[in-house]
mmCIF file of the N, C-alpha and C atoms, coordinates in Angstrom:
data_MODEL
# 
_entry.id   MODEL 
# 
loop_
_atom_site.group_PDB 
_atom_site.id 
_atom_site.type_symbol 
_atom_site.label_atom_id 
_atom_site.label_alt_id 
_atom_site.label_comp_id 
_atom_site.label_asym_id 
_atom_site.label_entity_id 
_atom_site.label_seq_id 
_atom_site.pdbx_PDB_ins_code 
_atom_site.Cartn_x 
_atom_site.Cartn_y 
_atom_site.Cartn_z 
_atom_site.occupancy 
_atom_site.B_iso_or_equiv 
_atom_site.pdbx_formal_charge 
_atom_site.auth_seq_id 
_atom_site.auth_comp_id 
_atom_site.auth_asym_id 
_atom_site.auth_atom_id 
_atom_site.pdbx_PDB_model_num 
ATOM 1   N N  . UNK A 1 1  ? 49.216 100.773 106.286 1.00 0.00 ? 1  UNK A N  1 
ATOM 2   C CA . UNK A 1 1  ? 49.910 100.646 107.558 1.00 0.00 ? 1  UNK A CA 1 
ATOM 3   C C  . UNK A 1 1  ? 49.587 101.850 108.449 1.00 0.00 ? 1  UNK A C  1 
ATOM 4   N N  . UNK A 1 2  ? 48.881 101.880 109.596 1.00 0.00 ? 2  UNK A N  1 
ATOM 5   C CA . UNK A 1 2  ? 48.817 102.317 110.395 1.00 0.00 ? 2  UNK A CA 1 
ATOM 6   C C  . UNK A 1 2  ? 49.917 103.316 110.883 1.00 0.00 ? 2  UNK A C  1 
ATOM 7   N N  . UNK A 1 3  ? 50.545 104.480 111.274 1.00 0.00 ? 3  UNK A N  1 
ATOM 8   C CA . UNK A 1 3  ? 51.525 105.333 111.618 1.00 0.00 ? 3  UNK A CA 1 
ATOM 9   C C  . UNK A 1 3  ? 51.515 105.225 113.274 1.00 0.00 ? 3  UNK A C  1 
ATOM 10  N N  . UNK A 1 4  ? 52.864 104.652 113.732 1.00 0.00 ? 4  UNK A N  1 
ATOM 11  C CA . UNK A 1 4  ? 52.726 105.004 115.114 1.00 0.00 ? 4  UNK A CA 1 
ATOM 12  C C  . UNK A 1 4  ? 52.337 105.912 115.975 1.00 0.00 ? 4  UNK A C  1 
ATOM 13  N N  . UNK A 1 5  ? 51.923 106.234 117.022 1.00 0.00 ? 5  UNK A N  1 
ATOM 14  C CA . UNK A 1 5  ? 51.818 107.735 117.530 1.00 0.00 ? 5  UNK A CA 1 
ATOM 15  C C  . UNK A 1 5  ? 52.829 108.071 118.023 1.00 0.00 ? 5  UNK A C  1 
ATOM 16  N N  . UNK A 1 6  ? 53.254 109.587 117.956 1.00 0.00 ? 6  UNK A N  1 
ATOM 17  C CA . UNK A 1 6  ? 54.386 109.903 119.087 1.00 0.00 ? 6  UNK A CA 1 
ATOM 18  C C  . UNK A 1 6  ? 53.962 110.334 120.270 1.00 0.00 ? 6  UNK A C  1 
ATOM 19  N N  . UNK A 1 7  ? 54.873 110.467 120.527 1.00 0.00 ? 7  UNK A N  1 
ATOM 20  C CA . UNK A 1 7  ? 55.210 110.643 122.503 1.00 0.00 ? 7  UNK A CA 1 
ATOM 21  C C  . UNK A 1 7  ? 55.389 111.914 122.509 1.00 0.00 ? 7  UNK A C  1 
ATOM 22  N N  . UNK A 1 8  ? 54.910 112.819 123.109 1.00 0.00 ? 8  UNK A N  1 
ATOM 23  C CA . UNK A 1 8  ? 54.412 114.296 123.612 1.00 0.00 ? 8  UNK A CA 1 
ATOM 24  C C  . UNK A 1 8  ? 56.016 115.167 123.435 1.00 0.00 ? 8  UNK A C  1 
ATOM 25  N N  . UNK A 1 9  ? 57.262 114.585 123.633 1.00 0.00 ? 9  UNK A N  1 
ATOM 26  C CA . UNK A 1 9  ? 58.566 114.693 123.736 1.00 0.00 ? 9  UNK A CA 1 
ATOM 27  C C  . UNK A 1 9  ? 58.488 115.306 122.437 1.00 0.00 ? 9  UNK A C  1 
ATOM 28  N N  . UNK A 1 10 ? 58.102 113.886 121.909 1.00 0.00 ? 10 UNK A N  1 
ATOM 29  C CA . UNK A 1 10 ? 58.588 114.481 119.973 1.00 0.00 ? 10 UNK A CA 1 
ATOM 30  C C  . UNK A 1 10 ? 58.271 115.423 119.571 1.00 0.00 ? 10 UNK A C  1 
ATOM 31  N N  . UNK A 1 11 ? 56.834 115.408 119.980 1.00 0.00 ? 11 UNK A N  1 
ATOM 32  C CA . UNK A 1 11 ? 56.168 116.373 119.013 1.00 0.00 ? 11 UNK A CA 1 
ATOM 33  C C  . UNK A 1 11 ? 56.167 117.333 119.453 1.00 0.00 ? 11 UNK A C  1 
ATOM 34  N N  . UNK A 1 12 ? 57.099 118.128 121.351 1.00 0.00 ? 12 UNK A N  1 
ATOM 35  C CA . UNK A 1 12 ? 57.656 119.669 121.244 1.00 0.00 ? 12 UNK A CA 1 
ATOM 36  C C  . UNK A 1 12 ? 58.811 119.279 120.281 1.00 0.00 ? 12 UNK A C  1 
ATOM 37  N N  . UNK A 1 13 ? 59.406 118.480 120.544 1.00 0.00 ? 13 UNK A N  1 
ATOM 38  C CA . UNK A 1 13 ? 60.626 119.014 119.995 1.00 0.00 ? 13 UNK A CA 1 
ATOM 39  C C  . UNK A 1 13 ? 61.151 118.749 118.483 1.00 0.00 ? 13 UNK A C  1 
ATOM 40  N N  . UNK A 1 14 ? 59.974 118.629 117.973 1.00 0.00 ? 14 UNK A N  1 
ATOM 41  C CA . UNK A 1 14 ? 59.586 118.621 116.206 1.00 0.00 ? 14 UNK A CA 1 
ATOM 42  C C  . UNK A 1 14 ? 59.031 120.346 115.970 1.00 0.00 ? 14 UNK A C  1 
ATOM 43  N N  . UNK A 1 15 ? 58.408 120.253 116.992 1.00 0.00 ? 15 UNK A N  1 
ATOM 44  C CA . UNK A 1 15 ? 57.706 121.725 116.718 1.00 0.00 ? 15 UNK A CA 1 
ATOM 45  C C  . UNK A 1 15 ? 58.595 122.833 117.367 1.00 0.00 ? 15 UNK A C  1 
ATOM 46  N N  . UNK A 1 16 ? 59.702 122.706 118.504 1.00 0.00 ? 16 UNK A N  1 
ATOM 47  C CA . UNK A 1 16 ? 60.285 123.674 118.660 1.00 0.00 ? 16 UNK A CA 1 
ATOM 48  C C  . UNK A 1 16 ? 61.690 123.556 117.447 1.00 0.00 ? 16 UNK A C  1 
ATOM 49  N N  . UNK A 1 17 ? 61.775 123.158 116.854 1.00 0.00 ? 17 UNK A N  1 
ATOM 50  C CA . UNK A 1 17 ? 63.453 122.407 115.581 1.00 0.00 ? 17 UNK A CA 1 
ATOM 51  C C  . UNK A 1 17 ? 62.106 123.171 114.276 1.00 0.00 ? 17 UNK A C  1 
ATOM 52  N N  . UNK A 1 18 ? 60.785 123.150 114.321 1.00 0.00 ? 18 UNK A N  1 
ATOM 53  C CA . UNK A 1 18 ? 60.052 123.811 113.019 1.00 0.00 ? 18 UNK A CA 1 
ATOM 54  C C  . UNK A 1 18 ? 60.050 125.337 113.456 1.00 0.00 ? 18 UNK A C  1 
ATOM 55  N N  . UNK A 1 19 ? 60.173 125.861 114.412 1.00 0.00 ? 19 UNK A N  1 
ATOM 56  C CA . UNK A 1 19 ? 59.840 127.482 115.225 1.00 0.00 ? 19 UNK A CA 1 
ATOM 57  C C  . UNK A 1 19 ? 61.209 127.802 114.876 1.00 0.00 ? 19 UNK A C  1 
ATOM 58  N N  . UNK A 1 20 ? 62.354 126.989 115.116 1.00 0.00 ? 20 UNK A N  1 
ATOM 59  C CA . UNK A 1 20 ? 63.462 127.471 115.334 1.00 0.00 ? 20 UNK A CA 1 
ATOM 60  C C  . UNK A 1 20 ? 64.147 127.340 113.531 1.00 0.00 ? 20 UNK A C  1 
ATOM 61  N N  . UNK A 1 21 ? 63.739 126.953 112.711 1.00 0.00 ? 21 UNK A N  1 
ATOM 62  C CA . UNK A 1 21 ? 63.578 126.887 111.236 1.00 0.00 ? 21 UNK A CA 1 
ATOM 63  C C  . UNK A 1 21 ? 63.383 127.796 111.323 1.00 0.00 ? 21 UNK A C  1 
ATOM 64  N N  . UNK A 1 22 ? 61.939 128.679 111.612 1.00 0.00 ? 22 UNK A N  1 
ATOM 65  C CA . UNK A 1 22 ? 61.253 129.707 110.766 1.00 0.00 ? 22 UNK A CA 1 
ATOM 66  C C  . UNK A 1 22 ? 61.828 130.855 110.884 1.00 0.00 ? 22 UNK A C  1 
ATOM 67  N N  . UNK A 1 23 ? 62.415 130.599 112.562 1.00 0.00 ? 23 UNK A N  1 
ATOM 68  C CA . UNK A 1 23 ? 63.415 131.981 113.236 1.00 0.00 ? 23 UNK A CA 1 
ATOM 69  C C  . UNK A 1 23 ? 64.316 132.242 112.152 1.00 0.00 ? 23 UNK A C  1 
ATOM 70  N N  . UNK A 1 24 ? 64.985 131.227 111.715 1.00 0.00 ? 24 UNK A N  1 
ATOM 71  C CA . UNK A 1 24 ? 66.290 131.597 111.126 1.00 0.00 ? 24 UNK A CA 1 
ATOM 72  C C  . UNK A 1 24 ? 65.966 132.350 109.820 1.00 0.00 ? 24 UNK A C  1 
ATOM 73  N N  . UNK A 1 25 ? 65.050 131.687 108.746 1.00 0.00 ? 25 UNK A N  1 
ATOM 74  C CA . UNK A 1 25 ? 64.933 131.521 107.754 1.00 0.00 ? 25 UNK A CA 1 
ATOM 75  C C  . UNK A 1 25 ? 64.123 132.918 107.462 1.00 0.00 ? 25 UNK A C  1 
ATOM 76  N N  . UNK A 1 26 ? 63.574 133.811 108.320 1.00 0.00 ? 26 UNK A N  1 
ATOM 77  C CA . UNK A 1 26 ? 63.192 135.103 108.777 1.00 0.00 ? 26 UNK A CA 1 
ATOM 78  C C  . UNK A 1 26 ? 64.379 136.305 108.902 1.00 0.00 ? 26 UNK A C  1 
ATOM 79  N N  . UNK A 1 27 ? 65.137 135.343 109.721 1.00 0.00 ? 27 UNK A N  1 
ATOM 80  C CA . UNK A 1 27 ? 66.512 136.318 110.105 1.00 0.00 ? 27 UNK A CA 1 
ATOM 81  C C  . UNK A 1 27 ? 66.876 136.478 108.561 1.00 0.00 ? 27 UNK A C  1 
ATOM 82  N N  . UNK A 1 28 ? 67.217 135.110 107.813 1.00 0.00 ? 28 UNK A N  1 
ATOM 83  C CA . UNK A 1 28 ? 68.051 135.179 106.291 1.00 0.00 ? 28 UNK A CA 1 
ATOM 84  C C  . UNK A 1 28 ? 67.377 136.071 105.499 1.00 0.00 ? 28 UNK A C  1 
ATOM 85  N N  . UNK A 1 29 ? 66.011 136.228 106.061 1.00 0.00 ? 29 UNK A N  1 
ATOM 86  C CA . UNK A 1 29 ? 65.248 137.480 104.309 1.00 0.00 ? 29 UNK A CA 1 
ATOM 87  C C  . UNK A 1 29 ? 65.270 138.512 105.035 1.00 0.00 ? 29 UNK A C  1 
ATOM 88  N N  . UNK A 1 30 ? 65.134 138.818 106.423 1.00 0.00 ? 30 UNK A N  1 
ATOM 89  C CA . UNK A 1 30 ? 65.864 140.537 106.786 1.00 0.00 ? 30 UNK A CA 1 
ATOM 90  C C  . UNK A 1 30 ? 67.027 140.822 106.415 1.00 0.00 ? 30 UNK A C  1 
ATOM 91  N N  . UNK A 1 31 ? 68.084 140.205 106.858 1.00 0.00 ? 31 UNK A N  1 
ATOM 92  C CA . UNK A 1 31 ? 69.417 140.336 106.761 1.00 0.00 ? 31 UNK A CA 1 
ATOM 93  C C  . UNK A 1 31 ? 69.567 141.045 104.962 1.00 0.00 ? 31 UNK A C  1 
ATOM 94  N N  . UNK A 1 32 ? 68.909 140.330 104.026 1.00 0.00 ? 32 UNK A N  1 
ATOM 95  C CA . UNK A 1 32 ? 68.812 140.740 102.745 1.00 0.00 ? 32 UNK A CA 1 
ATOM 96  C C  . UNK A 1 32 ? 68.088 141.764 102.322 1.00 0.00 ? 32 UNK A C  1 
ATOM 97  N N  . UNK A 1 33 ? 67.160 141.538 103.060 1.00 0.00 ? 33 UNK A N  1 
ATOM 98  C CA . UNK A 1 33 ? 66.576 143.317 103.432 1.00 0.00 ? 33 UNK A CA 1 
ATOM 99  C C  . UNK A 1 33 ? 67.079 144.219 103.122 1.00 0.00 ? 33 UNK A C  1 
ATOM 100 N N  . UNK A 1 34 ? 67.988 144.384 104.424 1.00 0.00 ? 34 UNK A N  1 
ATOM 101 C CA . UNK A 1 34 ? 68.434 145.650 105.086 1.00 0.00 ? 34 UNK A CA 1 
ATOM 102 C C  . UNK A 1 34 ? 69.531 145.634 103.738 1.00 0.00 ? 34 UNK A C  1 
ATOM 103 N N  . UNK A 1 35 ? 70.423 144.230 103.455 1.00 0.00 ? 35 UNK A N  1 
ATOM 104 C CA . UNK A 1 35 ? 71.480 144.716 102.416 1.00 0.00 ? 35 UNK A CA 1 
ATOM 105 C C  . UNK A 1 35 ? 70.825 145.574 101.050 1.00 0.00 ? 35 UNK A C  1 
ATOM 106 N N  . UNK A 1 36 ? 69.770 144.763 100.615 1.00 0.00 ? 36 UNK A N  1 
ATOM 107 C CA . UNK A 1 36 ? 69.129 145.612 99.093  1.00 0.00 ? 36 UNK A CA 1 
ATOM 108 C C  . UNK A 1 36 ? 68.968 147.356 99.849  1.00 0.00 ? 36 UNK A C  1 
ATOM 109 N N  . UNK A 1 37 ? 68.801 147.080 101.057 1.00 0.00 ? 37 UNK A N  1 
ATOM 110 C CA . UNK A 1 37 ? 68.116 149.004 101.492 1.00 0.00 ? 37 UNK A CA 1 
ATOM 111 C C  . UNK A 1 37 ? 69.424 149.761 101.460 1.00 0.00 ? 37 UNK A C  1 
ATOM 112 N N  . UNK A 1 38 ? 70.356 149.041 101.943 1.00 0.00 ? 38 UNK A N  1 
ATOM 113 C CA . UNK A 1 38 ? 71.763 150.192 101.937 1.00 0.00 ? 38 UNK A CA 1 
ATOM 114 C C  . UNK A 1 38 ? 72.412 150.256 100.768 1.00 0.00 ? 38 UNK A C  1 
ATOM 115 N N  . UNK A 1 39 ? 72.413 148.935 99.590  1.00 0.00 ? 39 UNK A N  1 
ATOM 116 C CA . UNK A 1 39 ? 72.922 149.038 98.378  1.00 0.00 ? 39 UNK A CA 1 
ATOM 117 C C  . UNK A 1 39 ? 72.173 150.010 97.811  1.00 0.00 ? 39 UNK A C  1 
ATOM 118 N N  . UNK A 1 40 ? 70.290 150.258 97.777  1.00 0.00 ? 40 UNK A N  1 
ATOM 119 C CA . UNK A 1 40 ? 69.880 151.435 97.319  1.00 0.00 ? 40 UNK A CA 1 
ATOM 120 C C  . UNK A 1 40 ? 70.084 152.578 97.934  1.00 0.00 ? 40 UNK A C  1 
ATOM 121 N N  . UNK A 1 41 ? 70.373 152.822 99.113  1.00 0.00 ? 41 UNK A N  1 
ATOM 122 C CA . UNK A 1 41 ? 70.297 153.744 99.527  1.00 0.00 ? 41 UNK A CA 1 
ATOM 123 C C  . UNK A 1 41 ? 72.081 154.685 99.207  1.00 0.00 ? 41 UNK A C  1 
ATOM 124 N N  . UNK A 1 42 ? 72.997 153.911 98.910  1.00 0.00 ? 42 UNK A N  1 
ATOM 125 C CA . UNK A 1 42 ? 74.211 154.054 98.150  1.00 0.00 ? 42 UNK A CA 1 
ATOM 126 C C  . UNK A 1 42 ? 73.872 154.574 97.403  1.00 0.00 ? 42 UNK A C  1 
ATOM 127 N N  . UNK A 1 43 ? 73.210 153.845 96.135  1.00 0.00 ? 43 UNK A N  1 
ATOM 128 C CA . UNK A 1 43 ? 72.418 154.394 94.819  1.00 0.00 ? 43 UNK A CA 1 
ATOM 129 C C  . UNK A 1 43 ? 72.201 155.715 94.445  1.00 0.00 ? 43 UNK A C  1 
ATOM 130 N N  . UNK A 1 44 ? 71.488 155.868 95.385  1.00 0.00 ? 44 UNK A N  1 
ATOM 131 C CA . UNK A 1 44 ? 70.432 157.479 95.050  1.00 0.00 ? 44 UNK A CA 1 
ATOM 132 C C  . UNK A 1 44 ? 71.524 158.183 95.821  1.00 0.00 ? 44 UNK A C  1 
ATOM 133 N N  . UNK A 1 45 ? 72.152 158.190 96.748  1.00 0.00 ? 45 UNK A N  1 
ATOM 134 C CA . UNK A 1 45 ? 73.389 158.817 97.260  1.00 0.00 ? 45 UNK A CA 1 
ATOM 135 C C  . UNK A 1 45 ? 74.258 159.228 96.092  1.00 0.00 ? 45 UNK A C  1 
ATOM 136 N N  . UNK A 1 46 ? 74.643 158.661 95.422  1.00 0.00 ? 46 UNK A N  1 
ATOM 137 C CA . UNK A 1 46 ? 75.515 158.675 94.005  1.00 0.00 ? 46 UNK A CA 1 
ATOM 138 C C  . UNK A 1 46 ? 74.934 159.290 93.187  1.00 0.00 ? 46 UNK A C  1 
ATOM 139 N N  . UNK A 1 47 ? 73.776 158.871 93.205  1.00 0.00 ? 47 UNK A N  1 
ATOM 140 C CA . UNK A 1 47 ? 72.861 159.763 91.811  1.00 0.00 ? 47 UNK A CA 1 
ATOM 141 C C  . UNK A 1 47 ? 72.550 161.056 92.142  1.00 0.00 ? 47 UNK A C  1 
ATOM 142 N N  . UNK A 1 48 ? 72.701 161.759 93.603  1.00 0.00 ? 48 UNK A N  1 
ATOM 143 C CA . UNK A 1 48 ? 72.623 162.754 93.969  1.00 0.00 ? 48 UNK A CA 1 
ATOM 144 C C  . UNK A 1 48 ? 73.551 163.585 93.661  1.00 0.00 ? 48 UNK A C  1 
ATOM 145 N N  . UNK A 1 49 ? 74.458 163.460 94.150  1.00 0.00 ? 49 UNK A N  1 
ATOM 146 C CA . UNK A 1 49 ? 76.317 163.605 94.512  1.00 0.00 ? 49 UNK A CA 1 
ATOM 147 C C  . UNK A 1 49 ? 76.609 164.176 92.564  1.00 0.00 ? 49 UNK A C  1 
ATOM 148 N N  . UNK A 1 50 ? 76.285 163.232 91.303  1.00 0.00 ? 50 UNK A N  1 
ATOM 149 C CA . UNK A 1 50 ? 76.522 163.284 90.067  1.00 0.00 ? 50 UNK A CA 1 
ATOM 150 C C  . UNK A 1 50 ? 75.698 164.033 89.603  1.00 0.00 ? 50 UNK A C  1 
# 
């Protein structure tokens, strides 16, 4: 079976809903980032301090 084509519409707004995925899903592994950097950076703070 043949696949319809889409209409120029769709396919920004397939591709801006895939950009706007990647945004987020970027934001979610910084955000975890920065948490592992301050939980270590606690760390060696403590291990200093003792």
């Amino acid at each position: 079976m043949i696949p319809l084509p889409q209409e120029p519409s769709e396919i920004r707004r397939l591709a801006r809903k895939a950009r706007s995925e990647a945004k987020r899903q970027t934001q979610k592994e910084i955000t975890r980032m920065n948490e592992n950097k301050e939980q270590q950076n606690k760390l060696i703070q403590n291990n200093e301090k003792g």
